[in-house]
VEXMI-100735 format. One record per residue (C-alpha): residue number from 1; residue in one letter; x, y, z. Coordinates in nm, 2 decimals. Example, Ala and Ser with C-alpha at 12.3 -4.5 7.8 and 13.67 -1.06 7.14 Angstrom:
<kolro num="1" residu="A" east="1.23" north="-0.45" up="0.78"/>
<kolro num="2" residu="S" east="1.37" north="-0.11" up="0.71"/>
END
This chain:
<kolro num="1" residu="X" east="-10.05" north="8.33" up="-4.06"/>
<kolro num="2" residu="X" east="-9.92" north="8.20" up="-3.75"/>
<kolro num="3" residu="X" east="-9.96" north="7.82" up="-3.84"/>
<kolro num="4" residu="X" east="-9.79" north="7.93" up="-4.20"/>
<kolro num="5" residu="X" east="-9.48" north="8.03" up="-3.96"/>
<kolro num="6" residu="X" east="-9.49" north="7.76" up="-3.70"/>
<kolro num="7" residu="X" east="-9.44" north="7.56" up="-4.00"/>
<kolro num="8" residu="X" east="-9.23" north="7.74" up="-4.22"/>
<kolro num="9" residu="X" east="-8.97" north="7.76" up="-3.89"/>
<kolro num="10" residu="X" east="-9.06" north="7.36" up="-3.82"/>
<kolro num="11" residu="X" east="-8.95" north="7.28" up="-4.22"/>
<kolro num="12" residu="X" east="-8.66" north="7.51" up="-4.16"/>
<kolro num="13" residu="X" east="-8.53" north="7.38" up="-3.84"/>
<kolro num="14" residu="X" east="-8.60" north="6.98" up="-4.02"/>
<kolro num="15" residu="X" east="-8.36" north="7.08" up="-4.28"/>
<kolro num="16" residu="X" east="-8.11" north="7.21" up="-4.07"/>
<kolro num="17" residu="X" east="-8.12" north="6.91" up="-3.84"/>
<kolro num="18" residu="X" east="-8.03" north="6.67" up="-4.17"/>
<kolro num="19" residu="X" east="-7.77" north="6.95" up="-4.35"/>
<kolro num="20" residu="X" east="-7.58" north="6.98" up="-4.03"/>
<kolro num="21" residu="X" east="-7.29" north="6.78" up="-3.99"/>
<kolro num="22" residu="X" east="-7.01" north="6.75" up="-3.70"/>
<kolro num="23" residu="X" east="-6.73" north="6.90" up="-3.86"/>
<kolro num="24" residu="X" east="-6.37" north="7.01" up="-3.68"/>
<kolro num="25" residu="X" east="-6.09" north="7.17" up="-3.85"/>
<kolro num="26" residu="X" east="-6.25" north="7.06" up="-4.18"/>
<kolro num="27" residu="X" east="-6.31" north="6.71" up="-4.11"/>
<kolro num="28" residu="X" east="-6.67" north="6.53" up="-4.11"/>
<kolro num="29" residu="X" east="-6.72" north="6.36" up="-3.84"/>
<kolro num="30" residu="X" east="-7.01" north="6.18" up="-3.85"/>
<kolro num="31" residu="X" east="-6.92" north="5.85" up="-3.91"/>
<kolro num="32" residu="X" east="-6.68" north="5.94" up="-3.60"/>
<kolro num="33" residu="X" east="-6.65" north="5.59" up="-3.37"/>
<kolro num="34" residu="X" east="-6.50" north="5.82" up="-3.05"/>
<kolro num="35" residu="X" east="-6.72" north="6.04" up="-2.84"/>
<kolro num="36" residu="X" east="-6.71" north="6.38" up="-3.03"/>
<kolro num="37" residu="X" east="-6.64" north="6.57" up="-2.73"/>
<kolro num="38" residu="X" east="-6.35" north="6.36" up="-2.67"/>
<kolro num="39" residu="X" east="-6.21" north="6.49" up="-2.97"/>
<kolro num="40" residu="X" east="-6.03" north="6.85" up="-2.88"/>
<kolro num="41" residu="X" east="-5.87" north="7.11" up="-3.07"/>
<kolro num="42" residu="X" east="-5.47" north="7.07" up="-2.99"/>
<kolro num="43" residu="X" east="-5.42" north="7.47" up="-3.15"/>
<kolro num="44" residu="X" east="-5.30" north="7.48" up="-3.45"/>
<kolro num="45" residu="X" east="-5.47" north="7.45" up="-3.72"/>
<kolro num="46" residu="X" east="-5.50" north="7.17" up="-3.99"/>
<kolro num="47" residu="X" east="-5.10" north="7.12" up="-4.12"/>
<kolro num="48" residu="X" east="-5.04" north="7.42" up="-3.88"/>
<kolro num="49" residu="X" east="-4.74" north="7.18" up="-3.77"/>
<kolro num="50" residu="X" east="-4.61" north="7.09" up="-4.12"/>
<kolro num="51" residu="X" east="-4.53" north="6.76" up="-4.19"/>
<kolro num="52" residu="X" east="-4.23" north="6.69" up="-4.35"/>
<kolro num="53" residu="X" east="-4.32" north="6.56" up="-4.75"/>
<kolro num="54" residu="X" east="-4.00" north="6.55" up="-4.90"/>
<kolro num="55" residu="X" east="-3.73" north="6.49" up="-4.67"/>
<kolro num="56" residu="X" east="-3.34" north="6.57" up="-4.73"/>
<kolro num="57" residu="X" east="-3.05" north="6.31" up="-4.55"/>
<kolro num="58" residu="X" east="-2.72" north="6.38" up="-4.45"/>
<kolro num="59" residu="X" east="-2.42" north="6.13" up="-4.41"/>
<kolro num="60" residu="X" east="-2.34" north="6.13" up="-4.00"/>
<kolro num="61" residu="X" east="-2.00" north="6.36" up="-4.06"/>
<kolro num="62" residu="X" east="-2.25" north="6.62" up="-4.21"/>
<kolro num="63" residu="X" east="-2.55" north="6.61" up="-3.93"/>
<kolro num="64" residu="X" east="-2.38" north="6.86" up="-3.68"/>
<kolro num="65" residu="X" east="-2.64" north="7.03" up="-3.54"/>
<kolro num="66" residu="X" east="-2.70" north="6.68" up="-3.32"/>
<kolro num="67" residu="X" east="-2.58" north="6.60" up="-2.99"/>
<kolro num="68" residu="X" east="-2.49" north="6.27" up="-2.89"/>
<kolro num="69" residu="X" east="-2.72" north="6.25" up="-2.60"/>
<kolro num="70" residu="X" east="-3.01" north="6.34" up="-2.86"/>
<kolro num="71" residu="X" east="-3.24" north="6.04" up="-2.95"/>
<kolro num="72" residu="X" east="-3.36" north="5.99" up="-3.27"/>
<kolro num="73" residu="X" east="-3.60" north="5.70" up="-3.45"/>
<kolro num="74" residu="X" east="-3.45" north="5.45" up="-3.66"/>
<kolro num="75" residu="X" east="-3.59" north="5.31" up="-4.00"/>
<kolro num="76" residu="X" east="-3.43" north="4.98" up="-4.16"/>
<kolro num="77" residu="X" east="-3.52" north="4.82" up="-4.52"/>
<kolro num="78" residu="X" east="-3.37" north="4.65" up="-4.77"/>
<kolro num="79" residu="X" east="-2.96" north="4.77" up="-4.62"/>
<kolro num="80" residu="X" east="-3.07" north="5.10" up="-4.54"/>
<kolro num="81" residu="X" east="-3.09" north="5.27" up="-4.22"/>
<kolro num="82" residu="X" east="-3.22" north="5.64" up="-4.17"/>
<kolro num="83" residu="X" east="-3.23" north="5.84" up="-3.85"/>
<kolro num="84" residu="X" east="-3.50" north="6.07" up="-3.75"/>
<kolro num="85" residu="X" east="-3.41" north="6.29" up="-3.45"/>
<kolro num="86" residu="X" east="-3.69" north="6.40" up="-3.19"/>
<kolro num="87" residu="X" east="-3.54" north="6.72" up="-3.19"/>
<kolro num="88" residu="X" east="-3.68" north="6.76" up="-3.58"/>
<kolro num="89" residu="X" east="-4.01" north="6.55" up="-3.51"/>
<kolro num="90" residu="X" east="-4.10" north="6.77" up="-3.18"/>
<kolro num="91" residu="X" east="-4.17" north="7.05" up="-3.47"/>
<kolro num="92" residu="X" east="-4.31" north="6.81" up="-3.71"/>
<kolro num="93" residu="X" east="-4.45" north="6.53" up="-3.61"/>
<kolro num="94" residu="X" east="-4.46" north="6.32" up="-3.94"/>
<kolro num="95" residu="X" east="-4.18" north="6.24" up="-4.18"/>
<kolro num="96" residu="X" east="-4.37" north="6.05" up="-4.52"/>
<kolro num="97" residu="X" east="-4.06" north="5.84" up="-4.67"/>
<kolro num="98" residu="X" east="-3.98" north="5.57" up="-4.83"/>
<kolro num="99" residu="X" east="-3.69" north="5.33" up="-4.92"/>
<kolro num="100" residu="X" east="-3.71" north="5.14" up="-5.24"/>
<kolro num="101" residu="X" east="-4.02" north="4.95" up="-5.27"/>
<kolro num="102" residu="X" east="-4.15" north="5.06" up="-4.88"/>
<kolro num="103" residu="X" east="-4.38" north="5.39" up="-4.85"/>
<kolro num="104" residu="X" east="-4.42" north="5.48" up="-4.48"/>
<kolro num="105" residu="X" east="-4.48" north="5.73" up="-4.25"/>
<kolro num="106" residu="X" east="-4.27" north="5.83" up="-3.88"/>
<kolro num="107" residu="X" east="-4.47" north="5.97" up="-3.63"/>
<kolro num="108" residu="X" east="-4.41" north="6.10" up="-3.29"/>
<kolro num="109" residu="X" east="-4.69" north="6.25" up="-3.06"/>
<kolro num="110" residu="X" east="-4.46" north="6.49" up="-2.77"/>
<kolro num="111" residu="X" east="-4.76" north="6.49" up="-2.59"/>
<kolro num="112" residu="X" east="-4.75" north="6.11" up="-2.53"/>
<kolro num="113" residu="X" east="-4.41" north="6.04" up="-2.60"/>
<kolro num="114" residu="X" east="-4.48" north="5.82" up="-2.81"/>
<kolro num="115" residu="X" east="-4.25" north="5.72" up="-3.18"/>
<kolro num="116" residu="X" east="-4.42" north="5.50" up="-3.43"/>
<kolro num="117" residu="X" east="-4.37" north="5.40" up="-3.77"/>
<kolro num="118" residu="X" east="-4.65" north="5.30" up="-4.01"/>
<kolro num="119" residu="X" east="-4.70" north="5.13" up="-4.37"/>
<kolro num="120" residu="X" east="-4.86" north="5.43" up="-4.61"/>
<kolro num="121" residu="X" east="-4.97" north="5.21" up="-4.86"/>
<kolro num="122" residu="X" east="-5.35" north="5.12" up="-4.79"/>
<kolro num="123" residu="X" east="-5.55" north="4.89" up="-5.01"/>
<kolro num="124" residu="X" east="-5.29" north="4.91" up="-5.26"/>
<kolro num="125" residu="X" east="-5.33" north="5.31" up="-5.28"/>
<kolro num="126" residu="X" east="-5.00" north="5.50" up="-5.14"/>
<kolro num="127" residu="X" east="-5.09" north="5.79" up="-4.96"/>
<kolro num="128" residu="X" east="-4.89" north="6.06" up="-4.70"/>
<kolro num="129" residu="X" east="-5.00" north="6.17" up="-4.36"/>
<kolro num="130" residu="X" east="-5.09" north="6.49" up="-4.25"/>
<kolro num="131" residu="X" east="-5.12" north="6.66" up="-3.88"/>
<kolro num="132" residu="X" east="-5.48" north="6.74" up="-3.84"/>
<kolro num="133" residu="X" east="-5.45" north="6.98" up="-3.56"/>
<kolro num="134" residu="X" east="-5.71" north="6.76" up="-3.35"/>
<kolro num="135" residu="X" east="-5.62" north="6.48" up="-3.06"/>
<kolro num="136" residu="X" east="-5.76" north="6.20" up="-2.93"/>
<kolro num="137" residu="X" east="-5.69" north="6.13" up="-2.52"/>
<kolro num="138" residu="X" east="-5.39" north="6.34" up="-2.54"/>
<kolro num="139" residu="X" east="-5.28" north="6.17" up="-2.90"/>
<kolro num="140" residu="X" east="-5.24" north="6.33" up="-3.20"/>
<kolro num="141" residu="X" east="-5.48" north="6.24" up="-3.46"/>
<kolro num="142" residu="X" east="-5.33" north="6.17" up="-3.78"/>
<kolro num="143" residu="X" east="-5.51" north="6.24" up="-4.13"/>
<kolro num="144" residu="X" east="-5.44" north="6.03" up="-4.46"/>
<kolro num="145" residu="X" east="-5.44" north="6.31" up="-4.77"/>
<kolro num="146" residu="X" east="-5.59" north="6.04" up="-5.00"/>
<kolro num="147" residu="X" east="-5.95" north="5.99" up="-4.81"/>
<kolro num="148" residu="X" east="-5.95" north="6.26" up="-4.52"/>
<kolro num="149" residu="X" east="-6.01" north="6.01" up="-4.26"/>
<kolro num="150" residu="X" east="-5.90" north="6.04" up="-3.93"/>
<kolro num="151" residu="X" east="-5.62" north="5.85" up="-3.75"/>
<kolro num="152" residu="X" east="-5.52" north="5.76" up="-3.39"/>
<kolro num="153" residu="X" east="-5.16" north="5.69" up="-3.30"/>
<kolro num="154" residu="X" east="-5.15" north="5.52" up="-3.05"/>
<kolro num="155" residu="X" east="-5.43" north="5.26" up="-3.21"/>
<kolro num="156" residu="X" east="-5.33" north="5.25" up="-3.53"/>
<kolro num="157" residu="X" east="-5.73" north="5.29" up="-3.67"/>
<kolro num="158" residu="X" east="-5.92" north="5.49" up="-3.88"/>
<kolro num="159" residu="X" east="-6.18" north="5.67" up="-3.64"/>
<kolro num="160" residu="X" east="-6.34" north="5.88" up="-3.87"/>
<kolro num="161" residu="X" east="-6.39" north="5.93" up="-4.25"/>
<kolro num="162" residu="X" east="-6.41" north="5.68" up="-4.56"/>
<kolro num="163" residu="X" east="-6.21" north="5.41" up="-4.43"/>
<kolro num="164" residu="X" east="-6.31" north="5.43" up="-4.03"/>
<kolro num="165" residu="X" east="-6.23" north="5.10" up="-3.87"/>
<kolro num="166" residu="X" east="-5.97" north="5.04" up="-4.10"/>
<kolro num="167" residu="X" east="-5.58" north="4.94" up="-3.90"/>
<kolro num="168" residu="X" east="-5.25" north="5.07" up="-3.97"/>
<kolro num="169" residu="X" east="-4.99" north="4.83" up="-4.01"/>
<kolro num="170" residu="X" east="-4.73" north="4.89" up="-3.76"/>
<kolro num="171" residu="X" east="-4.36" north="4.85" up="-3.86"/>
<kolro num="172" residu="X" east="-4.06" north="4.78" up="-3.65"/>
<kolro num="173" residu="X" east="-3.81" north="5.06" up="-3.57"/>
<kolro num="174" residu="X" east="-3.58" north="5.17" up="-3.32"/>
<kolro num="175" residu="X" east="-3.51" north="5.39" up="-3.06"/>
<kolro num="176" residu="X" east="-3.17" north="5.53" up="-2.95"/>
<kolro num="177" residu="X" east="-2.93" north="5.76" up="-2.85"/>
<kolro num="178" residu="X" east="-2.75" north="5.98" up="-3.15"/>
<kolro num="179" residu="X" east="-2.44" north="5.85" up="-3.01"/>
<kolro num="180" residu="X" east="-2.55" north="5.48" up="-3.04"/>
<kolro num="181" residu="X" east="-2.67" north="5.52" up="-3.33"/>
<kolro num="182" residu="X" east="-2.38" north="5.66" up="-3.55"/>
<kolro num="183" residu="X" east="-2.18" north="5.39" up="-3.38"/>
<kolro num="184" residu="X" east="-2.38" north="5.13" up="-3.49"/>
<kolro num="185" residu="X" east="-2.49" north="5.21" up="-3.82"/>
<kolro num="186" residu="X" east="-2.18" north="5.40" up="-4.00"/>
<kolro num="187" residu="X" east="-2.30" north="5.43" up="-4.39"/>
<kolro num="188" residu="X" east="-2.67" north="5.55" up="-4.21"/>
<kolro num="189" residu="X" east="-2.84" north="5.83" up="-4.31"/>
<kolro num="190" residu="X" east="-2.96" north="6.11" up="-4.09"/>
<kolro num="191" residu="X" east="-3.27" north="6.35" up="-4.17"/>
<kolro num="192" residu="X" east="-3.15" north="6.68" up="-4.25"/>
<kolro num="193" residu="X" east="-3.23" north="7.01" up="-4.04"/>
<kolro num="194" residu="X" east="-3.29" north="7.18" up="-4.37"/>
<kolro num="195" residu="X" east="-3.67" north="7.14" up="-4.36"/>
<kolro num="196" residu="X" east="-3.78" north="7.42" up="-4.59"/>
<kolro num="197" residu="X" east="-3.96" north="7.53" up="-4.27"/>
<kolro num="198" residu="X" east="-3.81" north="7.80" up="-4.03"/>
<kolro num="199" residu="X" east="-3.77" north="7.64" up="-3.67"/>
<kolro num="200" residu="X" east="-3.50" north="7.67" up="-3.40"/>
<kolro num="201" residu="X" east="-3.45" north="7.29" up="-3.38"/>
<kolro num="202" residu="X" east="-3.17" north="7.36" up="-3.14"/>
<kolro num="203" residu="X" east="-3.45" north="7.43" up="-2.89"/>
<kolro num="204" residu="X" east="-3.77" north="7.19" up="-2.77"/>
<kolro num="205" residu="X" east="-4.16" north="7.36" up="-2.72"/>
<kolro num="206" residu="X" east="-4.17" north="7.14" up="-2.46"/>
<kolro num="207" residu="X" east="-3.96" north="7.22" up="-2.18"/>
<kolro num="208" residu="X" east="-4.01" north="7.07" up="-1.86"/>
<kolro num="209" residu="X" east="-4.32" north="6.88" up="-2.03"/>
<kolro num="210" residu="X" east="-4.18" north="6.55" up="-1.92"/>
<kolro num="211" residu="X" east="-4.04" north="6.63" up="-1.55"/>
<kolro num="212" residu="X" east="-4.39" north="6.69" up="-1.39"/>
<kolro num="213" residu="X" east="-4.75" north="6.48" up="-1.36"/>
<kolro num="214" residu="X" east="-4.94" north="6.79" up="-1.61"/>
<kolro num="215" residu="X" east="-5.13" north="6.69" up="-1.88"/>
<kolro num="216" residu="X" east="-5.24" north="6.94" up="-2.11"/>
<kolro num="217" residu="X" east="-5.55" north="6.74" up="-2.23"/>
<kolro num="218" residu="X" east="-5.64" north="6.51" up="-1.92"/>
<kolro num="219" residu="X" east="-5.76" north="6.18" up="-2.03"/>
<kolro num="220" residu="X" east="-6.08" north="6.03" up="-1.88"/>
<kolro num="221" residu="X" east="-5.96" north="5.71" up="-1.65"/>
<kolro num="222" residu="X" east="-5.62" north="5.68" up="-1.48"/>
<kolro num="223" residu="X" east="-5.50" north="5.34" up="-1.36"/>
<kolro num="224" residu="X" east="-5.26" north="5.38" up="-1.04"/>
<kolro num="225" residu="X" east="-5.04" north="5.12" up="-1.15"/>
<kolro num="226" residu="X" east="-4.73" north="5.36" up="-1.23"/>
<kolro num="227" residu="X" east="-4.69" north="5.74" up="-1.22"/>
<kolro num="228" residu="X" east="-4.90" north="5.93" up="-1.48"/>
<kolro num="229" residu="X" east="-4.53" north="6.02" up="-1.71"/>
<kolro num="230" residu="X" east="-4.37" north="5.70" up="-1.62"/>
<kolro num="231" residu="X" east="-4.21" north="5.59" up="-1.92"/>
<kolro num="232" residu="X" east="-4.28" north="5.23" up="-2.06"/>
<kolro num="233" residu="X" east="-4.23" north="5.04" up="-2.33"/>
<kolro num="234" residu="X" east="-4.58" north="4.90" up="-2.52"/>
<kolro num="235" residu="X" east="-4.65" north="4.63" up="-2.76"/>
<kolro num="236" residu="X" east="-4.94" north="4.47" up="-2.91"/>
<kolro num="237" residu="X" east="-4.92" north="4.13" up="-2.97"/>
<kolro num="238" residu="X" east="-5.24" north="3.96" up="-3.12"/>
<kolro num="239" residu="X" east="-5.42" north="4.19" up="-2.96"/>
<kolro num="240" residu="X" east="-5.26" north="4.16" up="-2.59"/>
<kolro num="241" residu="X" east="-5.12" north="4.47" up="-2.49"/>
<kolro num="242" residu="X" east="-4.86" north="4.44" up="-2.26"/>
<kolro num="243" residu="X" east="-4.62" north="4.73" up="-2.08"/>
<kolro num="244" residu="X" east="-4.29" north="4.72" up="-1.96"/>
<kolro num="245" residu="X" east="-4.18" north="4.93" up="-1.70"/>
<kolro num="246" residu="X" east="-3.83" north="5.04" up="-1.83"/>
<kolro num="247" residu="X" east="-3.72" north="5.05" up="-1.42"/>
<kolro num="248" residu="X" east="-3.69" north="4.69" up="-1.44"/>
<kolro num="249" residu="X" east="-3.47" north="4.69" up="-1.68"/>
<kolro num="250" residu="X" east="-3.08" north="4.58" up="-1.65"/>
<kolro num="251" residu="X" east="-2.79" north="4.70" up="-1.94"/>
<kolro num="252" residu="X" east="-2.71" north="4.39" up="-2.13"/>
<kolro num="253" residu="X" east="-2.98" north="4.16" up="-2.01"/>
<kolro num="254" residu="X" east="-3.28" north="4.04" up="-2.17"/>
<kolro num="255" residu="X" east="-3.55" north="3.88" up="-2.03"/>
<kolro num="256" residu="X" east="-3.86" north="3.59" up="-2.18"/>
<kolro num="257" residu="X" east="-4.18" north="3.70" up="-2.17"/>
<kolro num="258" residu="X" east="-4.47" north="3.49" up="-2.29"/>
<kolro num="259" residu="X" east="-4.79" north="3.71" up="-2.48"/>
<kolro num="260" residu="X" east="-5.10" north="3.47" up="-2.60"/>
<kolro num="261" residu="X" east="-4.89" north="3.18" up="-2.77"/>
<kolro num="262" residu="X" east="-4.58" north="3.35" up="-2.84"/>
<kolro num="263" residu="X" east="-4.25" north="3.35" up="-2.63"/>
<kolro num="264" residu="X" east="-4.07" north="3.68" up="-2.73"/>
<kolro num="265" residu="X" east="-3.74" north="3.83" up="-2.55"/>
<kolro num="266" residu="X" east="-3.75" north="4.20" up="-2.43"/>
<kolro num="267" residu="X" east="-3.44" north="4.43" up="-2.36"/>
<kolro num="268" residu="X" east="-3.36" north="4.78" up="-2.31"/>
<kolro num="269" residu="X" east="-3.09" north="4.96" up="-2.19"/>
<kolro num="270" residu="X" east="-3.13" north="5.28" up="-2.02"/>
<kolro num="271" residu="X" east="-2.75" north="5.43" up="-2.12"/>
<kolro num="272" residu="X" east="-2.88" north="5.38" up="-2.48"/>
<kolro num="273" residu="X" east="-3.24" north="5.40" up="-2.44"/>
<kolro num="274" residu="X" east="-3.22" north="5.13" up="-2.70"/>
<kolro num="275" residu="X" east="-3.51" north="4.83" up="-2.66"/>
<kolro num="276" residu="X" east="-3.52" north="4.54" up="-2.84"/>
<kolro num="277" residu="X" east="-3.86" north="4.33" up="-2.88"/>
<kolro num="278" residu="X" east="-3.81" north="3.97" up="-3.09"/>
<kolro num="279" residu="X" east="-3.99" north="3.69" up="-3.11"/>
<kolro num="280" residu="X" east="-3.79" north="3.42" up="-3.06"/>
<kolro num="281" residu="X" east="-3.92" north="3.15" up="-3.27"/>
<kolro num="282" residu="X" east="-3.95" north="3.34" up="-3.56"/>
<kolro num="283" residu="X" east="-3.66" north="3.62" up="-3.49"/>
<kolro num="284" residu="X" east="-3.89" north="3.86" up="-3.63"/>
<kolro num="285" residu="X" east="-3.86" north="4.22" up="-3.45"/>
<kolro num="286" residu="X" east="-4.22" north="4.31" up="-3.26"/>
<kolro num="287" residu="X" east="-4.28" north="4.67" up="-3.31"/>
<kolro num="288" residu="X" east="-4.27" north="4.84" up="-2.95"/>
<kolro num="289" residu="X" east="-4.32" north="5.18" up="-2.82"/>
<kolro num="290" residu="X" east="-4.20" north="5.44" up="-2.55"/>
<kolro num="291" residu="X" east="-4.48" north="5.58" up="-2.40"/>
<kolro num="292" residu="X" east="-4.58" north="5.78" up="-2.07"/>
<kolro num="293" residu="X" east="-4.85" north="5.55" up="-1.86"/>
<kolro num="294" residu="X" east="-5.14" north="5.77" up="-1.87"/>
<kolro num="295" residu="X" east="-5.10" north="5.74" up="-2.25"/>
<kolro num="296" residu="X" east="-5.10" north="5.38" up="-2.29"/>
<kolro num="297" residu="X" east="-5.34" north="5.31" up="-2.01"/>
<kolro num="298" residu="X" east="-5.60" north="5.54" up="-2.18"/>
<kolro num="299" residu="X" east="-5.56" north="5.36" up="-2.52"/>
<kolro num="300" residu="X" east="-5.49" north="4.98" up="-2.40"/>
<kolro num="301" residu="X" east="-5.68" north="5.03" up="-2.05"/>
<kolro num="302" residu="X" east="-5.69" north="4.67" up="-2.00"/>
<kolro num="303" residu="X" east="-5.31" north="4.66" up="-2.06"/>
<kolro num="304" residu="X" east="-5.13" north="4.37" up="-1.87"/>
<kolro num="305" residu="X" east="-4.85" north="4.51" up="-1.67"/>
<kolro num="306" residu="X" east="-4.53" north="4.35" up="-1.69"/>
<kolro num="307" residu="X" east="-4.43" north="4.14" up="-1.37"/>
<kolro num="308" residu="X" east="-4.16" north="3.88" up="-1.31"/>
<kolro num="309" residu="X" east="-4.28" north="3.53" up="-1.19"/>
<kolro num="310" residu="X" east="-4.20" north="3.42" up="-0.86"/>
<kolro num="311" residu="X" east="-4.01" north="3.14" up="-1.02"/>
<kolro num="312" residu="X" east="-3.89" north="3.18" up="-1.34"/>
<kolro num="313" residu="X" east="-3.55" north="3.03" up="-1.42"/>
<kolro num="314" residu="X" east="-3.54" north="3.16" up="-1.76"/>
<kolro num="315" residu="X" east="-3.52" north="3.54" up="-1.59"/>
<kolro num="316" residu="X" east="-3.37" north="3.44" up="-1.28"/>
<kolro num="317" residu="X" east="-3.10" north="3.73" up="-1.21"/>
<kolro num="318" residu="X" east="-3.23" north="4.02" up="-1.42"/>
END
């Protein structure tokens, strides 16, 4: 009787072992590429912040509820512009839209300060992006609805799910001030505040987030380099990171940068908070991000950090 049990409970525990699988929030993880207990449980719970599915615009004489010191991110295709205030996105967090023949997705992480816009058509199969409730080194992890799999921001990949290891592709937008941003694109069109979701988006659930050095979810390694909010602006160019301190920075002056074998020309005023990234061969816009150091740093932690040469004519002056 007693070897009967001591295998019965060996059989038992076998299957257990091979039935079990990591799971958060609904999600299988165990294809998962980050360390699992890296992965933490931001609160709510899966969609608990709602993306926004089928978003409403208003012309700029109609979007009243803004401010002109308010920022929003900027979307351009095909002679159409669309604005999509923080204000809305703190509560959100994704916008899936489109413009004629381009299906993407606007997300913004508060956490990391970060505003990026990505392609939602992969392998050919369109698809819209939820909030999964679950971050990644203070970023929110993103979850496709067509597949389940898991998403960082602030890498762009796939880190769990069917198509783990898979990249986002990155699309250029911008980042301003309301005021600039009805001033320089007239006929735009501005997400309305009529989300078929009750929120006071007069109001931020982040007060104070950005004015000290707390981090809610600490991040394993901290390089010294800046202060742990300090804001920068990132790119990834052919897989060379590089920040940008925005202190550097001079209203109306651009400087040359050189990243692998490209020459590019970075701006950014701070009265705007408008940056501009082009390469300058091509004059194709490099897709850039605002981001708080210990943010990029953990993602890109061999980052170069901007400097200026001892002797470079080109930025001599800025």
């Amino acid at each position: 009787m007693k070897l009967s049990l001591l295998l019965s409970l060996i059989l038992f525990t076998g299957i257990c072992l091979v039935v079990a699988k990591p799971i958060k929030k609904g999600f299988d993880l165990e294809n998962a590429t980050i360390p699992l207990k890296d992965i933490k449980d931001g609160g709510p719970r899966r969609d608990g912040i709602p993306s926004i599915d089928k978003p409403a615009f208003l012309s700029i004489a109609a979007a009243g509820y803004l401010k002109d010191e308010d920022l929003v991110m900027s979307v351009s295709h095909r002679g159409t512009t669309r604005a999509y205030p923080i204000r809305i996105l703190n509560y959100h967090e994704i916008v899936n839209d489109s413009i004629d023949d381009l299906f993407f997705s606007v997300t913004y992480c508060p956490l990391c300060g970060t505003g990026m816009v990505f392609n939602r058509e992969i392998e050919g199969e369109v698809t819209t992006f939820g909030v999964s409730g679950l971050l990644y080194q203070s970023d929110v992890l993103l979850y496709d609805r067509a597949s389940e799999s898991l998403w960082t921001q602030l890498r762009m990949r796939s880190v769990a799910g069917s198509r783990v290891g898979q990249q986002l592709e990155w699309l250029a937008s911008e980042f301003m001030t309301w005021v600039t941003w009805k001033e320089r694109y007239k006929d735009g069109e501005v997400l309305s505040d009529k989300t078929g979701q009750r929120r006071n988006y007069r109001t931020t659930p982040y007060v104070g987030y950005e004015k000290t050095d707390r981090v809610y979810f600490p991040v394993p390694h901290y390089r010294d380099d800046l202060g742990i909010k300090h804001k920068i602006l990132g790119i990834d160019v052919g897989g060379t990171a590089t920040a940008y301190d925005l202190d550097i920075f001079i209203p109306g002056k651009k400087f040359v940068d050189k990243v692998g074998d490209r020459t590019i020309h970075v701006s950014f005023n701070s009265q705007t908070q408008h940056a501009v990234v082009v390469d300058v061969d091509s004059g194709d816009l490099i897709p850039h991000v605002f981001a708080f150091w210990f943010a990029w740093q953990a993602f890109y932690p061999e980052t170069r950090l901007f400097s200026f040469p001892k002797t470079n004519e080109e930025n001599d002056g800025l």
